[in-house]
Structures are given as C-alpha cells and as structure tokens.
C-alpha positions as CSV (number, residue, x, y, z in Angstrom):
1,X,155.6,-72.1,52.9
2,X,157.5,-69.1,53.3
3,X,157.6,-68.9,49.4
4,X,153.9,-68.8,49.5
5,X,153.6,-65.8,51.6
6,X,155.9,-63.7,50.2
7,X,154.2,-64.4,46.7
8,X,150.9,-63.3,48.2
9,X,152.7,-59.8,50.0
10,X,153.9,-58.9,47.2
11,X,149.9,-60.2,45.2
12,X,149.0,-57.5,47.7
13,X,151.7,-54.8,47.3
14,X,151.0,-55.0,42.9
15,X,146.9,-54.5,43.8
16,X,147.4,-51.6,46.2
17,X,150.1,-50.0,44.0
18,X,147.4,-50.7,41.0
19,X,144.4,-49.5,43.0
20,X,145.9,-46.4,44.6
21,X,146.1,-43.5,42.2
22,X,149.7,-42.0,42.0
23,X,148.1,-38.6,42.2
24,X,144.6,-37.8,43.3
25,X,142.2,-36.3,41.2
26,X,141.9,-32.9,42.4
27,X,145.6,-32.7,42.0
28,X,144.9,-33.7,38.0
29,X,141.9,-31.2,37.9
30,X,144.5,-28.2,39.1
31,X,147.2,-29.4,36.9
32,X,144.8,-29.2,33.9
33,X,142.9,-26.1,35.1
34,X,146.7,-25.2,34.8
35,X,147.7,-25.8,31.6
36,X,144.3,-24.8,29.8
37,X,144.4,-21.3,31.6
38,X,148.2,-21.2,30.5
39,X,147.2,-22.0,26.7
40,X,145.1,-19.2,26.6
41,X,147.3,-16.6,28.4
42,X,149.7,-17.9,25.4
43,X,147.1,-17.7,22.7
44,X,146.3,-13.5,23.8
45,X,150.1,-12.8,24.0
46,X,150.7,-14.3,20.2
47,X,147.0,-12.5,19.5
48,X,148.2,-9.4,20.7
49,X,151.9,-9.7,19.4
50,X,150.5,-10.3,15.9
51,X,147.9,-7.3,16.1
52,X,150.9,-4.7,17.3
53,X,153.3,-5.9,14.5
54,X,150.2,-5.8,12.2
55,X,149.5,-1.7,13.4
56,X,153.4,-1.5,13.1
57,X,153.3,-2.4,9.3
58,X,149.9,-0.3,8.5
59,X,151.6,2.4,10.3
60,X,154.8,2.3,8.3
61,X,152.4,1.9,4.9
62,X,150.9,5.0,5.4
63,X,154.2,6.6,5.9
64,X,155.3,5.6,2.8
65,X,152.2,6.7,1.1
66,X,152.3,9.7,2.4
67,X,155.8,10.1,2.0
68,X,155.0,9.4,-2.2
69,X,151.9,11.4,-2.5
70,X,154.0,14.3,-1.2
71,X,157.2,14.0,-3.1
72,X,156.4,12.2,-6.5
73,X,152.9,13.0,-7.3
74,X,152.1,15.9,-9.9
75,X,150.6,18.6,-8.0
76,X,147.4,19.3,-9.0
77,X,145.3,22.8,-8.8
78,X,142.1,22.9,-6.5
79,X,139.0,23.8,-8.2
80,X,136.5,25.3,-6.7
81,X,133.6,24.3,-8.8
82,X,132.4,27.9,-9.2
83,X,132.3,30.1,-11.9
84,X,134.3,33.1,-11.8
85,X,131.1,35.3,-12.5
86,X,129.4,33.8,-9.8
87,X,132.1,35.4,-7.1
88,X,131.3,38.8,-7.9
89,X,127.2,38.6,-7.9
C-alpha cells in the first residue's frame, strides 16, 4: 500500500513540475525584449564602425590623390579663353 502512494506523490510531483512553467512568461517577454534590443544596439555599433573606417579610407584616397596631382602631374598653363585683342578693347 505504501508503494501505491508514493507512486502517485511522486504522479503528482512529475504533473506539477510539467505544468508549472520554470519561468513565467513576462520573465521570457523581458529576456527577449532583451536580446532583440541588444542585436540592434550591436548591428548600429558594426554600422557605424564600418562607416568611420569607410570615411577613414576615402579620407586617406584623397590624400593620396592630392598628394599625386601635386607632385607628379605636368603642370599645365591656365587659359583664359580670351583673345589677347579682346583685353585691350
């Protein structure tokens, strides 16, 4: 007889363990409020890490540009796209 019960305590023990959440839902909704919010936060800090080092390398392409045009390139005369007669009229 004393088998009997015990078998049915611990029936009962494995339907309330079953039945009764481990955590409740409201806990679950914060912890994947959470998460979500921390995925994004994540995704702008790579966003905005990736848009500095990509002003970075523009930066540092026009400086060498520059840094070309200036030293290496044939210098050219400026025309003014007038005649010479034309100055004195």
């Amino acid at each position: 007889m004393v088998c009997y019960v015990q078998h049915a305590i611990l029936f009962v023990k494995v339907m309330i363990s079953y039945l009764v959440p481990d955590k409740p839902e409201w806990v679950e909704t914060a912890i994947a409020s959470l998460e979500y919010q921390s995925k994004l936060a994540y995704k702008r800090q790579v966003a905005h890490h990736l848009c500095s080092i990509l002003v970075f390398y523009v930066f540092i392409y026009l400086l060498i540009y520059l840094f070309i045009y200036t030293f290496f390139m044939p210098k050219q005369h400026i025309k003014l796209g007038i005649c010479e007669s034309e100055i004195f009229v």
